[in-house]
C-alpha positions as CSV (number, residue, x, y, z in Angstrom):
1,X,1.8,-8.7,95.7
2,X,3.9,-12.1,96.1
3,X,1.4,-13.6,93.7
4,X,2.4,-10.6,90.8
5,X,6.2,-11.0,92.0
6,X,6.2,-14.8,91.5
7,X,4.0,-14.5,87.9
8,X,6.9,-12.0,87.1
9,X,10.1,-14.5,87.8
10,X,8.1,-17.1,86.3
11,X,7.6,-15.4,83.1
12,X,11.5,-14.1,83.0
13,X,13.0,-17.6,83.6
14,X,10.6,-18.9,80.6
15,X,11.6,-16.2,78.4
16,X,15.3,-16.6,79.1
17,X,14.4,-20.5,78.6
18,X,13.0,-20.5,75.6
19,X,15.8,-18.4,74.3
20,X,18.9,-20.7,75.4
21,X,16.9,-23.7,73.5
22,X,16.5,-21.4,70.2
23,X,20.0,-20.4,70.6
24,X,21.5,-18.1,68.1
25,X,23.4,-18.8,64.8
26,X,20.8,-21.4,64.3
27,X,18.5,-21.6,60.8
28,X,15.0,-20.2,62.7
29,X,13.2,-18.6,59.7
30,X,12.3,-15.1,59.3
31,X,8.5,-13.9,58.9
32,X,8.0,-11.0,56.5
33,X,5.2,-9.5,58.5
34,X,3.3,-9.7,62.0
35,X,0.2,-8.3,60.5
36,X,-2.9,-10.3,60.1
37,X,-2.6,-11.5,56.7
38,X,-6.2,-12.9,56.1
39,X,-8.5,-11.1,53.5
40,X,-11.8,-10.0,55.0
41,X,-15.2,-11.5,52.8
42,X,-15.8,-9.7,50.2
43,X,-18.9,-8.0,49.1
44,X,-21.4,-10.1,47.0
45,X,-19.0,-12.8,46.3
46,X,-18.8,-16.2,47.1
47,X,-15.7,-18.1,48.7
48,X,-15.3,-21.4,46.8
49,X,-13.4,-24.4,47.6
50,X,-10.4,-25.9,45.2
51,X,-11.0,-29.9,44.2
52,X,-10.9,-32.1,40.7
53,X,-13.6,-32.6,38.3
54,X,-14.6,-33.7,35.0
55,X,-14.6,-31.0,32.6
56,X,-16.2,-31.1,29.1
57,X,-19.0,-31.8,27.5
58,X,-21.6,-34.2,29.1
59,X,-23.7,-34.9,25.3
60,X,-23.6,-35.2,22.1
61,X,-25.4,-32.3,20.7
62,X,-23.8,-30.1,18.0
63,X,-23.3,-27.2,19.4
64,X,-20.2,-28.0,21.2
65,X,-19.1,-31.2,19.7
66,X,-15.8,-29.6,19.3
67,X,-16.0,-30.5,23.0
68,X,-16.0,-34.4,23.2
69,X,-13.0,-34.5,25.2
70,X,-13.5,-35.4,28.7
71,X,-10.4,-34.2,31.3
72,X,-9.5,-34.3,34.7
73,X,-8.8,-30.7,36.4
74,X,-7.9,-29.3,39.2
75,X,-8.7,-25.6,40.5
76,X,-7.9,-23.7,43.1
77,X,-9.8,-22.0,45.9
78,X,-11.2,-18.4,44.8
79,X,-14.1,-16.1,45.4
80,X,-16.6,-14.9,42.5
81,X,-19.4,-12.8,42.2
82,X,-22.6,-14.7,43.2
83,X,-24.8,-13.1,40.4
84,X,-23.6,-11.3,36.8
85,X,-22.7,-7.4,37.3
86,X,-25.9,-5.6,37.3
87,X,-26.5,-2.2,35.3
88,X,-26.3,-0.6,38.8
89,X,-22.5,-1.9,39.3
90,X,-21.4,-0.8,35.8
91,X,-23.1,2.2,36.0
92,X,-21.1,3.1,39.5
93,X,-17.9,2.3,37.1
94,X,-19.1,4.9,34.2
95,X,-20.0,7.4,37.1
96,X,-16.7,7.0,38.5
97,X,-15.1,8.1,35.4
98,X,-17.4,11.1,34.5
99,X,-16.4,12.2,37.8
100,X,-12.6,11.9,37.7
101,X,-13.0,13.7,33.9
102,X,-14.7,16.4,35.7
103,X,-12.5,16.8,38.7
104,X,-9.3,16.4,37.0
105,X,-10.6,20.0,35.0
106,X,-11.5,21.4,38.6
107,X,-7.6,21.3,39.5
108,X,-6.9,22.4,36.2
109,X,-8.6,25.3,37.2
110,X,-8.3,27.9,39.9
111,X,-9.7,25.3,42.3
112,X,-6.7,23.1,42.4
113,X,-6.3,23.8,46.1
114,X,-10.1,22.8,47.4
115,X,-10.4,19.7,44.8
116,X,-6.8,18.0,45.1
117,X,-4.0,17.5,47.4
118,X,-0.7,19.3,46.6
119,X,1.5,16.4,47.8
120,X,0.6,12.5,47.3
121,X,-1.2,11.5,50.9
122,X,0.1,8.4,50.3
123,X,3.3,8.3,49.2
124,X,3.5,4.3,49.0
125,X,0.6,4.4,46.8
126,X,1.9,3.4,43.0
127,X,2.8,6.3,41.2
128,X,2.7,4.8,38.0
129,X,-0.9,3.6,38.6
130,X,-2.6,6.7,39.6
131,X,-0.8,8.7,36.6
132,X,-2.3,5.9,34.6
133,X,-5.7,6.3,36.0
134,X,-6.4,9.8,36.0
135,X,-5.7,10.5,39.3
136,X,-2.9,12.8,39.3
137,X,-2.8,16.2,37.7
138,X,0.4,17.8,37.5
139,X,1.7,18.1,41.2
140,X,-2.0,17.8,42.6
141,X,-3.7,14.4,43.9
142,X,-7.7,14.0,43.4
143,X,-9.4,14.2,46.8
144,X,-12.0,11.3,46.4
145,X,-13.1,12.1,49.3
146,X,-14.6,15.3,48.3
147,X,-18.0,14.8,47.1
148,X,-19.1,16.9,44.0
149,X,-22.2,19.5,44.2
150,X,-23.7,19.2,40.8
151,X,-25.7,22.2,41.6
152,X,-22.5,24.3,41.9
153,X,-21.7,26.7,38.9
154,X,-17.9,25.4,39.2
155,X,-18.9,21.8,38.7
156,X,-21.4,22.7,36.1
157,X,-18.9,24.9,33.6
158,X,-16.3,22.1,34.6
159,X,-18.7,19.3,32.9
160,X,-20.0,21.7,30.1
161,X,-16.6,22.1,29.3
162,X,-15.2,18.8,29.2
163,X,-18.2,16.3,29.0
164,X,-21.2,18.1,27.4
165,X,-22.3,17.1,23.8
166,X,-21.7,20.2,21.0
167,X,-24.5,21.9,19.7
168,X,-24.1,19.8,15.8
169,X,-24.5,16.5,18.4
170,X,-27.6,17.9,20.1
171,X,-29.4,17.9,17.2
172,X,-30.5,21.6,17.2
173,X,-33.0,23.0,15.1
174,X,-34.8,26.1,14.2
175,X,-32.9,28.5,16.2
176,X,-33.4,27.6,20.0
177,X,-36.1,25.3,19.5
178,X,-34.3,21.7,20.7
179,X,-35.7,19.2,18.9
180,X,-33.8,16.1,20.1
181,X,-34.7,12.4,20.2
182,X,-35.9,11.0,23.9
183,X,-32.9,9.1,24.6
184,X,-31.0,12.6,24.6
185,X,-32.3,14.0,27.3
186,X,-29.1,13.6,28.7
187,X,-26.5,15.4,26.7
188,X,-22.9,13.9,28.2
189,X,-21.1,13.0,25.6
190,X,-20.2,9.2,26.4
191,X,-17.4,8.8,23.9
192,X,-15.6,11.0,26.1
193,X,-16.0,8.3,29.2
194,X,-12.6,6.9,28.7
195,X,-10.4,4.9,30.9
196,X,-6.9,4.6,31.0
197,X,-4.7,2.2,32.5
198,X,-1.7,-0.3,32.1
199,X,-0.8,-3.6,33.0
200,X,1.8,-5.8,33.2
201,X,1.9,-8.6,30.6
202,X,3.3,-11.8,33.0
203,X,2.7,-14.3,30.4
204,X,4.8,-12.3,27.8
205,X,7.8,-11.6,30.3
206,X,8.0,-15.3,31.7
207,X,8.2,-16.6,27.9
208,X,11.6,-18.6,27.4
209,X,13.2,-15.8,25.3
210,X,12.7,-12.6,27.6
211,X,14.1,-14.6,30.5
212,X,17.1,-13.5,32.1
213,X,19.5,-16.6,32.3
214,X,21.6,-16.2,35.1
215,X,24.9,-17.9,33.8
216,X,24.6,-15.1,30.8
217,X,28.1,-13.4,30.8
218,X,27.0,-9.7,31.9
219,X,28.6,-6.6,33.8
220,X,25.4,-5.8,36.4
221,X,27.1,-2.7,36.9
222,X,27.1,-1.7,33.3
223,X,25.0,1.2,32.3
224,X,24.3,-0.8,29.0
225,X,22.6,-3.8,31.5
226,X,20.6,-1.0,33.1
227,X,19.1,0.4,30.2
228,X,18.6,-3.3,28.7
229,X,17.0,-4.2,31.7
230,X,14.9,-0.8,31.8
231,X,13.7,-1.4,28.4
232,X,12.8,-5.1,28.7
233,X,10.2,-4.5,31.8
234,X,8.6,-1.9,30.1
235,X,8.5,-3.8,27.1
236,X,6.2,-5.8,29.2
237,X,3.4,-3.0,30.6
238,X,0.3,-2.7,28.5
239,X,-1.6,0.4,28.2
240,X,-4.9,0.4,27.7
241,X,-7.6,3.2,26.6
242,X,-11.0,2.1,26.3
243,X,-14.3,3.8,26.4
244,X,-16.2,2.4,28.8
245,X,-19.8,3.2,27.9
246,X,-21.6,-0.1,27.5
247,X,-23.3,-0.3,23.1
248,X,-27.2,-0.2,23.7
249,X,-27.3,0.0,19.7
250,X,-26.4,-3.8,20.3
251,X,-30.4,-3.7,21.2
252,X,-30.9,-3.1,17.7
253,X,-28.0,-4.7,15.6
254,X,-27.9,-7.7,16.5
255,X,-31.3,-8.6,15.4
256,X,-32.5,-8.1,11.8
257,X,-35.9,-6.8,11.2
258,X,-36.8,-6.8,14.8
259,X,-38.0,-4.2,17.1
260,X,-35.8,-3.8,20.3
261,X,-35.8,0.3,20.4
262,X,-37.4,0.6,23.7
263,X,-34.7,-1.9,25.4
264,X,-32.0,0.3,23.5
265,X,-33.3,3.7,25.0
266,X,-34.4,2.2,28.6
267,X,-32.8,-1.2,29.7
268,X,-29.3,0.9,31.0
269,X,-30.0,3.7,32.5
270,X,-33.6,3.2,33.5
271,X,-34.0,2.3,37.2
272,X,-36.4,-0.2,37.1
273,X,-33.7,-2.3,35.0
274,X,-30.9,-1.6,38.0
275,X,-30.7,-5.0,39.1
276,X,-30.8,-6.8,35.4
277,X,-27.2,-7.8,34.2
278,X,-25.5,-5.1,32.0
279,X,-25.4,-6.0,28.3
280,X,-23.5,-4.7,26.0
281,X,-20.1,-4.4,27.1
282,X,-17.2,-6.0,25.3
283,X,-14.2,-8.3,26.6
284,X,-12.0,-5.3,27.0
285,X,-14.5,-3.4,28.4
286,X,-15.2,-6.2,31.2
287,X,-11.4,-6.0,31.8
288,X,-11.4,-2.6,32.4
289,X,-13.7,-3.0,34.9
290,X,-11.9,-5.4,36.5
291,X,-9.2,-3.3,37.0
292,X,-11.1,-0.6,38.3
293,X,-12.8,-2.4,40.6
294,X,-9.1,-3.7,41.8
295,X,-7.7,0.1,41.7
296,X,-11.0,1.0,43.6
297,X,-10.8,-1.0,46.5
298,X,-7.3,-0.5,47.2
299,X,-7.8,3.2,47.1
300,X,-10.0,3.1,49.6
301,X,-7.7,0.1,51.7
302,X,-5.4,1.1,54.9
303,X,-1.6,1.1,53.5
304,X,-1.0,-1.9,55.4
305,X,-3.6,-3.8,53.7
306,X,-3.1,-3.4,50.4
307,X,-0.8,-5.9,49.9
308,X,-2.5,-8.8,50.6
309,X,-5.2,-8.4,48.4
310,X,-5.5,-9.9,45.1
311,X,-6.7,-8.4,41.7
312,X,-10.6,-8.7,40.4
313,X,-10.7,-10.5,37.3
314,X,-12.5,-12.5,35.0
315,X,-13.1,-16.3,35.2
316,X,-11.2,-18.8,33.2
317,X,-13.3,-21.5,31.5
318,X,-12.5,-24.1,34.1
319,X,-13.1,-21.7,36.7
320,X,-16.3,-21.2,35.4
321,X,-17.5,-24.5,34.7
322,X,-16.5,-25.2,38.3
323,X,-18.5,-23.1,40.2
324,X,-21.6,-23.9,37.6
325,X,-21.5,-27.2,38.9
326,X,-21.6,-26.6,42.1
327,X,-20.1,-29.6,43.6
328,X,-22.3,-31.9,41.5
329,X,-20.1,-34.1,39.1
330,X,-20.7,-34.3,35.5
331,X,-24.2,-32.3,36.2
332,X,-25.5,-31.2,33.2
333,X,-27.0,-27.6,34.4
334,X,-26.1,-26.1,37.8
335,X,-29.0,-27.5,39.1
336,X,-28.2,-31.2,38.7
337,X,-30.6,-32.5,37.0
338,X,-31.0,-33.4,33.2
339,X,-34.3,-31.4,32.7
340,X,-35.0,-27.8,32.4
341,X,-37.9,-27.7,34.6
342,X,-38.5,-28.5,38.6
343,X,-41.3,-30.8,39.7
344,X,-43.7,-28.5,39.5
345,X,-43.5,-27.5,35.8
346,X,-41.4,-24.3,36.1
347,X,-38.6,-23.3,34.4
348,X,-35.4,-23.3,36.0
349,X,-33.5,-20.6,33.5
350,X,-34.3,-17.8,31.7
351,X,-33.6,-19.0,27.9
352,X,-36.0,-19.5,24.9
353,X,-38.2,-22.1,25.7
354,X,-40.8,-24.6,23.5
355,X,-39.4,-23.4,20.0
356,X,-39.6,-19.6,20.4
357,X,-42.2,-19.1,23.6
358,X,-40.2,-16.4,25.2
359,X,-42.8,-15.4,27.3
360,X,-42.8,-19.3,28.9
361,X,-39.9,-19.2,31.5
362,X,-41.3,-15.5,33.0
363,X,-39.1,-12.9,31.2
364,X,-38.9,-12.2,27.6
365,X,-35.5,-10.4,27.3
366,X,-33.0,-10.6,30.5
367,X,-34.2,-11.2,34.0
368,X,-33.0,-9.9,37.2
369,X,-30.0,-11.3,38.5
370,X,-32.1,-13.5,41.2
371,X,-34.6,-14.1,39.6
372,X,-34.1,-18.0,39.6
373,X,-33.0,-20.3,41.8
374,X,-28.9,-20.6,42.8
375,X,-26.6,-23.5,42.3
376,X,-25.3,-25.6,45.4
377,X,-22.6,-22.8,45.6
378,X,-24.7,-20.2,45.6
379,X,-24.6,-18.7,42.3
380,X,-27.0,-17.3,40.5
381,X,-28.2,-18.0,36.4
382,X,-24.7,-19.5,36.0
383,X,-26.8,-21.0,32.8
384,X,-29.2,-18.3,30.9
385,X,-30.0,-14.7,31.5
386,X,-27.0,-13.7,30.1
387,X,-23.7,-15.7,28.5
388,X,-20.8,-14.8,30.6
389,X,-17.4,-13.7,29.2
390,X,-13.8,-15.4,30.2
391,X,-10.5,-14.7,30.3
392,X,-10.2,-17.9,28.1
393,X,-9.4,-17.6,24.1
394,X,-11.5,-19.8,22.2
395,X,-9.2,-22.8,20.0
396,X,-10.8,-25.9,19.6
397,X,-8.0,-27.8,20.5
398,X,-7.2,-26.4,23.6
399,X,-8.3,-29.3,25.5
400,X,-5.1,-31.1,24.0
401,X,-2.2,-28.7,25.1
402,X,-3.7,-27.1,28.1
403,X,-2.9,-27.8,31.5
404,X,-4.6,-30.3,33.9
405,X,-3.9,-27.4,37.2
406,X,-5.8,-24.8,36.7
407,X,-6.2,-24.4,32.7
408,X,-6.0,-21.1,31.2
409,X,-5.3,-20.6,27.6
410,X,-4.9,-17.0,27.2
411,X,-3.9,-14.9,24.0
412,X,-3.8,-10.7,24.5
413,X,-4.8,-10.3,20.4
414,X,-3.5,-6.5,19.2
415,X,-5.7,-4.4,16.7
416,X,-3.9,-5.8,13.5
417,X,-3.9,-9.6,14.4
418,X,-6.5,-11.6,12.7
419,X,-10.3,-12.2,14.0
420,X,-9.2,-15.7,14.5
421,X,-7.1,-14.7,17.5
422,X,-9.4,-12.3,19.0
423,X,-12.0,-15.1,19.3
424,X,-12.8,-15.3,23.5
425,X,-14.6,-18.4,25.1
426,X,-18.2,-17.3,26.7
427,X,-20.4,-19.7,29.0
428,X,-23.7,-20.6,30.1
429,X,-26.1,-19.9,27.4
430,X,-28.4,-16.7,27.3
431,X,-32.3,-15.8,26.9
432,X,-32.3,-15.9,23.2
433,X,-30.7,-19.5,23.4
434,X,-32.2,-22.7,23.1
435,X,-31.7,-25.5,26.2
436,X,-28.9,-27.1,24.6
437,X,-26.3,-24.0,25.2
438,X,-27.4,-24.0,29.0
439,X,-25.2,-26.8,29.5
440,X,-22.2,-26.3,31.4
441,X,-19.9,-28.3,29.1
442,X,-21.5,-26.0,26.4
443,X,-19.0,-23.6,24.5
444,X,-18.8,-20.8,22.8
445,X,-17.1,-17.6,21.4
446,X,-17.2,-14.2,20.7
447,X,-15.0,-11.2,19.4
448,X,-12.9,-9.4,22.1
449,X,-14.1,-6.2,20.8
450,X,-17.4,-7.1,19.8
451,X,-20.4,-6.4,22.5
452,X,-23.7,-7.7,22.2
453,X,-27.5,-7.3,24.4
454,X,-26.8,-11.0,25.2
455,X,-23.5,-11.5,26.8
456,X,-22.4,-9.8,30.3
457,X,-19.4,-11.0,32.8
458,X,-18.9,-11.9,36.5
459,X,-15.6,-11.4,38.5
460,X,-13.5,-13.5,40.4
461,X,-10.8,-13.3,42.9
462,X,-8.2,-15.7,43.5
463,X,-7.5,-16.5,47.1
464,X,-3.9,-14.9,48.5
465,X,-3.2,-18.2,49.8
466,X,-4.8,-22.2,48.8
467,X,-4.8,-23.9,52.1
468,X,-8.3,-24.7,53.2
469,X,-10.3,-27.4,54.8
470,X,-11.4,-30.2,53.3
471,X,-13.4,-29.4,50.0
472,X,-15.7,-32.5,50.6
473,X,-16.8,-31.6,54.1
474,X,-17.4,-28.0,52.3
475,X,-19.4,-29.5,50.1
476,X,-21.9,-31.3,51.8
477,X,-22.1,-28.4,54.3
478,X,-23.3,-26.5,51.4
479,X,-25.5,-29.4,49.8
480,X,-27.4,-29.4,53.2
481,X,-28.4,-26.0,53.7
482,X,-29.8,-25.6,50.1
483,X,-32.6,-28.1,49.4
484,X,-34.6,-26.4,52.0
485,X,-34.2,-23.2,50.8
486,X,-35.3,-23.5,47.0
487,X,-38.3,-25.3,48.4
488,X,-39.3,-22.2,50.4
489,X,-38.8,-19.9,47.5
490,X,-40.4,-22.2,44.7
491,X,-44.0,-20.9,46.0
492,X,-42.7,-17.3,45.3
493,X,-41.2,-17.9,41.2
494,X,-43.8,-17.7,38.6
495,X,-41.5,-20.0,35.5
C-alpha cells in the first residue's frame, strides 16, 4: 500500500513538473490527431523505397531514339502492385458494377427498405462521391453488405429489366428457336456496365490564372465572391462516364488476316485465364478502375481511417522505370543483365523471340502474371507479357521541360482535342514485341481511348508520408534475399 501511495506522489509531482517547465503562453505546437497515422500493407503491392537514378535510354536502337537523353531523377517512396491486374481483379471491378446497376433498381422498387438504408450510415462519408458512384438513390443508401440471391425472382426481374440484352440483340430466330453465337451464352448487355464518377482536376486549379491572389481587392463577404468562388471549384471537378467492359474484339482487330477468335471468345471470362493480365482495357478505363479501387477500399474503411489513406493510381513513367530496375543502375531489363536469357538457356520474358518463334519463351500469347521470374523489388514481368499503361502523355521532348523530382507530364485530352494530345506513354514491351522494346529506357505510346490485347496497367500508391530509412540499406536487404530464390524456382520454369 505505501509502495502504490508513493508511485502515486511520485507520478503527481512529475506531472505538475513537467507542466511548470512547458509553461503556458509558450509556442508548443498543436497535433491534428492522436490516432495512429500509419497505413497498414496493402494487399499485393509492394512498398518501394525513394532514391535518384539515371533515367533514359541505355542503347542506341531505333525504337526509342527519341530517348537519348540521359537525366538524373528523384522519386519518392510508394507502393505498386507486384504483378499487372489479372482478369480476375477486373472482373471483380465489372461485377461490382453489374451489381450496383441491379441494386440501385431493387430500391427503385418496392424493396427499397430490405436493399438500402433510409438515412446515410455514415454521414461523414462524401456525399458528392457516392451520388457520383451510384450509390445513392433518392433518400436510400445501398447496403453493400447485403449480398444478392441470383436465384431470387426479385433479383432476376431486377437484372432482366435493367441489364438483359433485347430480343433483336439475342439474335433470335425462327420463332423460339435461339440460335445465338457461343460467346452469347451470357446475355447481359455490357454496354450497359457503366461507371460514373468525378474528380478534381488539381493541375487545372493550381494553373497561374485560376489562382486566387490574395492582395486582389475583394469584399469576402460579397455574395458576388461566393458565387465566383462557387463557380471556379466546380469549374475544376471532372465527371466521367465510361463503360467499363474491357474490347475482346481487340483479339481480332488488331491483327490483319490472323486468327485470334478463340482468345476473343475465352481469354476474359474463361477461368483458366483468371490469373493472365486483363487486355483490352483503355487508359480511361484503367483510370476508372483506379478510382474504384480507391472508392472501394474506403467504403469498406473505419471513419477514422479514411483519411490517411491515399488514392490508387497509375504509375508515372519515372515511377515506372524505377521500380523496373529494381535498384540496379542503368540495367538494361529488370533483371540486370544485358541478355534475354539466364545461364541455362531460358528465357527470362515473355516477348517474341528468334524472329517470330512464339512458342520459344513458353507462352504464345500472354502468360500468367508469375509466370517468370521478379525483379530485385519484387515485381513481376515489369518487361513483356503485357505493355503497361501510365499516367504519363507521350511528347518527345518531355525530357527537356520536365522536372528532375518526381517527373510527371500529364495532359487530361477532351473528346474534340487532336490525336496528338491524346497520345499516353506505355512501358515494358509486350509478347508480340521484339527484345528491343523490353528495355526499360524503351518508350512508347498509345491512344487514351484506344484499347488493344497487348497493353494492360498496374497501380500504385503514393505513400501518406516520405520519411523512411535509408534506401541503400533497403536495397541490399532486398538484393540479398533474391538470388537464392530464382535459383530455387529456375528448376520449376520451362523458357
Amino acid at each position: 500500500m505505501k509502495k502504490i501511495i508513493y508511485f502515486v506522489f511520485i507520478s503527481y509531482i512529475l506531472i505538475h513538473f513537467s507542466a511548470c517547465v512547458s509553461g503556458y503562453g509558450e509556442l508548443t505546437g498543436r497535433k491534428t490527431t492522436r490516432l495512429i497515422y500509419n497505413i497498414d500493407p496493402n494487399y499485393g503491392m509492394v512498398q518501394l523505397p525513394g532514391g535518384s537514378f539515371t533515367m533514359g535510354a541505355n542503347d542506341q536502337d531505333v525504337p526509342y531514339a527519341n530517348r537519348s537523353n540521359l537525366k538524373t531523377i528523384t522519386i519518392s517512396p510508394f507502393w505498386i502492385d507486384e504483378t499487372e491486374i489479372t482478369n480476375d481483379e477486373y472482373r471483380q471491378f465489372t461485377y461490382w458494377v453489374r451489381d450496383s446497376i441491379i441494386r440501385k433498381e431493387l430500391i427503385e422498387s418496392d424493396n427499397a427498405d430490405k436493399w438500402g438504408y433510409v438515412n446515410d450510415p455514415d454521414p461523414n462519408w462524401n456525399q458528392e462521391l457516392l451520388e457520383e458512384e451510384q450509390q445513392r438513390t433518392e433518400d436510400y443508401y445501398i447496403d453493400w453488405y447485403r449480398p444478392l440471391n441470383f436465384q431470387s425472382e426479385v433479383v432476376t426481374e431486377a437484372m432482366i429489366s435493367t441489364l438483359i440484352l433485347s430480343e433483336e440483340d439475342q439474335m433470335l430466330r425462327e420463332g423460339e428457336n435461339m440460335l445465338r453465337p457461343l460467346f452469347q451464352t451470357k446475355l447481359i448487355d455490357t454496354r450497359k456496365l457503366i461507371y460514373e464518377y468525378a474528380w478534381f482536376n488539381r493541375e487545372a486549379a493550381a494553373s497561374r490564372n485560376n489562382r486566387f491572389q490574395y492582395d486582389d481587392d475583394v469584399d469576402f463577404e460579397s455574395s458576388d465572391y461566393r458565387e465566383l468562388d462557387g463557380g471556379r471549384a466546380a469549374a475544376f471537378v471532372v465527371k466521367e462516364r465510361v463503360p467499363i467492359y474491357p474490347d475482346t474484339l481487340s483479339w481480332v482487330h488488331d491483327f490483319t488476316y490472323n486468327f485470334n477468335e478463340p482468345m476473343f471468345e475465352k481469354y476474359f471470362w474463361h477461368p483458366a485465364y483468371g490469373k493472365y493480365p486483363v487486355v483490352g482495357v483503355s487508359w480511361k478505363q484503367a483510370k476508372a478502375f483506379c478510382h474504384w479501387r480507391t472508392a472501394n477500399k474506403l467504403y469498406h474503411l473505419p471513419e477514422e481511417r479514411r483519411i490517411f489513406e491515399t488514392e490508387y493510381r497509375l504509375p508515372t513513367e519515372a515511377e515506372w522505370e524505377w521500380a523496373a530496375r529494381g535498384g540496379r543502375e542503368l540495367a538494361m531489363f529488370p533483371w540486370g543483365g544485358p541478355y534475354s536469357r539466364n545461364v541455362e538457356g531460358c528465357f527470362l520474358a515473355n516477348f517474341k523471340p528468334l524472329r517470330g518463334n512464339y512458342w520459344a519463351d513458353g507462352y504464345i500469347y500472354t502468360a500468367p502474371t508469375t509466370a517468370y521470374d521478379e525483379n530485385d523489388y519484387g515485381l513481376y514481368n515489369m518487361s513483356g507479357n503485357v505493355a503497361e499503361w501510365t499516367e504519363t502523355a507521350f511528347d518527345p521532348m518531355s525530357d527537356l521541360f520536365a522536372s528532375d523530382l518526381n517527373p510527371d507530364y500529364t495532359y487530361n485530352a477532351n473528346m474534340e482535342d487532336h490525336p496528338h494530345f491524346k497520345k499516353k506513354v506505355v512501358k515494358g514491351g509486350s509478347w508480340k514485341d521484339i527484345g528491343a522494346f523490353l528495355q526499360i529506357g524503351a518508350r512508347d505510346y498509345e491512344y487514351q481511348d484506344s484499347s488493344r490485347c497487348y497493353v494492360g496497367f498496374r497501380c500504385v500508391k503514393s505513400l501518406p508520408f516520405s520519411e523512411m530509412g535509408s534506401p541503400i540499406e533497403d536495397r541490399f536487404e532486398r538484393v540479398k534475399k533474391f538470388p537464392k530464390k530464382r535459383k530455387d524456382r529456375r528448376k520449376d520454369t520451362r523458357k
